[in-house]
N, C-alpha and C positions, 0 to 999 in steps of 0.2 A: 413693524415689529421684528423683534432676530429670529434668525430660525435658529432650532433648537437640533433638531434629528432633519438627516436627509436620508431619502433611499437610493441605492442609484442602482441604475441593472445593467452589468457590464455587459459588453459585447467588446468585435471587432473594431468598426468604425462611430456606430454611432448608440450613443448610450443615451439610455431614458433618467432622468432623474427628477425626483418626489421629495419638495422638502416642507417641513411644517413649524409652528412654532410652540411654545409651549403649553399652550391650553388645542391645539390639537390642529389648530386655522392652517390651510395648504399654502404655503407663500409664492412655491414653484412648480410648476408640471410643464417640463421640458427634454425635449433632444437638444444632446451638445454630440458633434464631432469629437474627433478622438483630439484634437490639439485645441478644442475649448476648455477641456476638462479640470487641468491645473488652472487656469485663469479664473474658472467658474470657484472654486476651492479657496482659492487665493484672497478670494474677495472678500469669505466668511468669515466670521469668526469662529471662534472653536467650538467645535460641536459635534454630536453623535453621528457617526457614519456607519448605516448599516450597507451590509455589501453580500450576495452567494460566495459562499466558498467555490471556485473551479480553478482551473489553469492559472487564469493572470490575475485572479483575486490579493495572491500576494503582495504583488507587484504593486499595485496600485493601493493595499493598503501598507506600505511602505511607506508610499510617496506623500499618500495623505499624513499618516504620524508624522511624519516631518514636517509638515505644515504645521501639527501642532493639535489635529484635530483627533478625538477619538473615534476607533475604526472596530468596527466589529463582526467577524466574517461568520456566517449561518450555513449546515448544511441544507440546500435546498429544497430535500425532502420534508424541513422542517418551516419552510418557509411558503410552502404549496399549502397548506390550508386556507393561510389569511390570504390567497387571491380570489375575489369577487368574480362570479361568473364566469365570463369567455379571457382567456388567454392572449395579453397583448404587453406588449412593452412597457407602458403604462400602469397597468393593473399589476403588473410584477413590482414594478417601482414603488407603488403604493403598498404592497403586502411585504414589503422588505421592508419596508420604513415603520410599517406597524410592527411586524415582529421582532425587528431588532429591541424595541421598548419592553417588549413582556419580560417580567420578572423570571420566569420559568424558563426561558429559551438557553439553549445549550450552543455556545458559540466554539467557534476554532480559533489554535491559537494561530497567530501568524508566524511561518517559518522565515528564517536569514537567507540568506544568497548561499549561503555555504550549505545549508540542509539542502535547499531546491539543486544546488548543482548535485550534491551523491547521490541527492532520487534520481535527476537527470541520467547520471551513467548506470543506477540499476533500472533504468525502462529501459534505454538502450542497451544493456544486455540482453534483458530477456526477451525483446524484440527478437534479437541476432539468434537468439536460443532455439527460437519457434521457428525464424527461419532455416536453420541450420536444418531442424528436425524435420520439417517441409521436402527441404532439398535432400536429406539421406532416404526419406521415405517414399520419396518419388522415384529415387535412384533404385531404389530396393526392390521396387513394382516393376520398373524397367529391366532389371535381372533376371526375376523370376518369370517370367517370360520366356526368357534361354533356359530354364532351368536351374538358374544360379542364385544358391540363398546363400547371404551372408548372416551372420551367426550375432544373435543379438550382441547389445549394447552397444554405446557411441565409439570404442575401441576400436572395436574389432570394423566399425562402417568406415570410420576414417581410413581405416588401412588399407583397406580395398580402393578406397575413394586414391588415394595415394598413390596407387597400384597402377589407377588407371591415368590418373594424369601422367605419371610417367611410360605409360605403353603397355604396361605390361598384363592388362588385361587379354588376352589372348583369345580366351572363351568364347569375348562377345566382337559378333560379326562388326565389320570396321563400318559398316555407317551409324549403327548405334553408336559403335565407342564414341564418335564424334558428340554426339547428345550428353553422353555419359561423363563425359569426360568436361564437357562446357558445365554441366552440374555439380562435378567435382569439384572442380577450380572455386564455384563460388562454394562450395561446402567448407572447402579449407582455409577461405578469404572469411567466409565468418566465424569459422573458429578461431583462427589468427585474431580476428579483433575483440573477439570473447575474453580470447588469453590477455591479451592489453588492456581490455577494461577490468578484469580482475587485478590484474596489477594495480592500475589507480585507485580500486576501491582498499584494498589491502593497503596503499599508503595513507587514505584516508582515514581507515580504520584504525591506524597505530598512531593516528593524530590526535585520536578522538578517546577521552580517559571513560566517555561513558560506552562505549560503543562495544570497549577491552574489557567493562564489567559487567554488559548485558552478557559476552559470550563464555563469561564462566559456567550460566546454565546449561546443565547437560542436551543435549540434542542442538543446540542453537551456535549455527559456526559464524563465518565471518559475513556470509552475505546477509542472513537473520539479523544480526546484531548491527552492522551498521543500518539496514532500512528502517529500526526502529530507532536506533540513535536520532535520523535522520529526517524520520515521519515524525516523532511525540516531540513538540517542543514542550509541553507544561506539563507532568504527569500528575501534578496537585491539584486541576481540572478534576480528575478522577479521585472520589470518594472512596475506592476500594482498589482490590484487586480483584473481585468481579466483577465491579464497573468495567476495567480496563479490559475484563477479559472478553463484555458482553460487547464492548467498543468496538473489538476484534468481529464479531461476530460466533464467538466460541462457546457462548453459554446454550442453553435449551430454548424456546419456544414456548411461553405460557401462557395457555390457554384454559383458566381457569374462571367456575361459574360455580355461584350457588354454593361456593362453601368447596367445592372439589377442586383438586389443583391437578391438571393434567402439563405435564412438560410433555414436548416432543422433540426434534430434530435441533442440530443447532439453527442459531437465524441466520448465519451467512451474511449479517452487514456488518458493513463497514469496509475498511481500505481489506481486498480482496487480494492482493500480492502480500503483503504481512501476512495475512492467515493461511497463507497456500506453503509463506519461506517454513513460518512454525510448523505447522502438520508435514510438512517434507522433512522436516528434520528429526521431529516425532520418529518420524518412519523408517528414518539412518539410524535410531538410540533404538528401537526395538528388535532391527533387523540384527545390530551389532550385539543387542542380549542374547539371540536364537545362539549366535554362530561363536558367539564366546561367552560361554555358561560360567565360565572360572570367575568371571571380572564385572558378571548379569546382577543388575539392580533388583534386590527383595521384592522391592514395591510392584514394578513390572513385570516380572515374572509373577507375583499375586494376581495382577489384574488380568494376564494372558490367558490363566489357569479361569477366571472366570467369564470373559469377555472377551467377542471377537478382535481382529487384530486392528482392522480400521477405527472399532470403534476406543477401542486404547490407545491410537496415537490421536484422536481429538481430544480424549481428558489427558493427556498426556501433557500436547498444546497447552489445552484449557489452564492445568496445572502451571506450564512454563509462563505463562501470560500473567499468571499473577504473581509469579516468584520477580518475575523483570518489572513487572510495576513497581515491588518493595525497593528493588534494587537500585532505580531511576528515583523511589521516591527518599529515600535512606543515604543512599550516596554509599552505600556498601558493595559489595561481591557477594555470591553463592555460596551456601554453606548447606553441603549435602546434611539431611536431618540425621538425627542418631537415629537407628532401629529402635521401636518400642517409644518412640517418646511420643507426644500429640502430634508434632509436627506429621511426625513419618504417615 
């Protein structure tokens, strides 16, 4: 008989795969090596490919739509129910291949080569980001020791950092500087390369018409707006703009019984870099309402006046999240709301 759905459970070398046919009969329960794997496909006819969304899930449902077959990527947390008892390669393969079938399952879409390369250079940023902040904050611990603080922000640490690559640390006794100064060097090699990947993403982003229309919303600059250019290939997936915003992880926590609805905290799932670029940005449009009152948004300064400040730049987010859904889904720009009307 043909098979109808296959599951298959990627890995590195050697992948498990589960295929069946269509009244449900197992046809396959096999390991193929990583260069069996197009051969094993090749053979099929076309048919349902269920697969975990991770790293090379892309990749590999690329290869298969080219063949011809349909591919359909799961997040895994949604694919952990249907496995039966103890955890094995097998028993994954099998709970792939069943849940890819269910009517209800929420799949991902598949990203191009072009999306995955500008996620590629914003992890490698933020990578360099964390290490930078490593290396100035070790530096900093090593000062104050001599008594030497340097004076917040990444400004002012560079400079110093600069200072001392060039000698002119004075302060600190010369076998530290030696330490200091080896920390330096790599503090300014990863800002150097900071600065060059914003450069590519910033040509990316002027390449990209939707990426120039997520960043019309207020608080959302160039690094916000292309990762979700970048990330959301299908925004019609999503029913709303609280779908999208809960996607993010941005909406509350319901935990409701018996007729009472209690919300709590947000739920913090989903792609956890998108919701960190939003609420950082949040956090630039409020700080920039404090310090410039002439030019401070009504809406924001209402909400300041009654809630703390963290917690207005997550409705804030929450807010932008669904304005950029309309936006992705409309094929429009931002249109701050009139004062007084519904929107506002």
């Amino acid at each position: 008989m043909e098979i109808t759905t296959v599951g298959i459970d990627l890995a590195k070398n050697v992948f498990q795969v589960h295929a069946i046919n269509g009244t449900g009969e197992v046809l396959a329960r096999r390991a193929l090596r990583r260069a069996q794997v197009m051969p094993f496909f090749r053979k099929l006819a076309p048919c349902l490919v269920g697969m975990e969304a991770c790293g090379t899930s892309h990749h590999w449902a690329r290869e298969l739509t080219a063949l011809g077959h349909t591919v359909r990527l799961m997040p895994p947390a949604y694919v952990k129910p249907y496995v039966k008892r103890g955890k094995t390669d097998a028993a994954d393969a099998e709970a792939i291949c069943e849940a890819v079938t269910r009517p209800t399952m929420r799949f991902v879409p598949i990203k191009s080569v072009e999306q995955q390369a500008a996620l590629a250079l914003h992890r490698t940023r933020d990578l360099l980001v964390r290490q930078r902040t490593q290396l100035i904050n070790m530096i900093r611990g090593l000062l104050a020791e001599f008594g030497i603080d340097i004076p917040k922000g990444i400004t002012h640490a560079l400079a110093f950092v600069r200072r001392a690559v060039a000698g002119g640390a004075h302060e600190v006794p010369g076998l530290a500087t030696k330490v200091i100064s080896a920390l330096a060097e790599q503090a300014i090699e990863a800002q150097d390369r900071i600065r060059q990947l914003e450069r590519d993403l910033l040509a990316w982003y002027r390449s990209s018409d939707l990426a120039q229309r997520i960043a019309t919303v207020p608080g959302v600059g160039l690094l916000g707006a292309s990762a979700l250019a970048a990330t959301v290939t299908d925004p019609t997936q999503f029913r709303s703009g609280r779908q999208f915003a809960a996607w993010l992880g941005l909406t509350p926590l319901n935990n409701s019984s018996g007729g009472k609805e209690r919300l709590g905290r947000i739920s913090k799932m989903g792609d956890q870099y998108l919701r960190r670029l939003l609420v950082t940005g949040m956090t630039s449009l409020v700080r920039r309402n404090k310090h410039h009152p002439d030019a401070a948004d009504p809406r924001v300064t209402a909400l300041l006046g009654r809630k703390p400040i963290r917690l207005v730049t997550v409705a804030l987010a929450n807010r932008a999240a669904r304005a950029i859904w309309a936006i992705m889904v409309r094929g429009e720009i931002y249109r701050m709301p009139v004062p007084g009307s519904a929107a506002a």
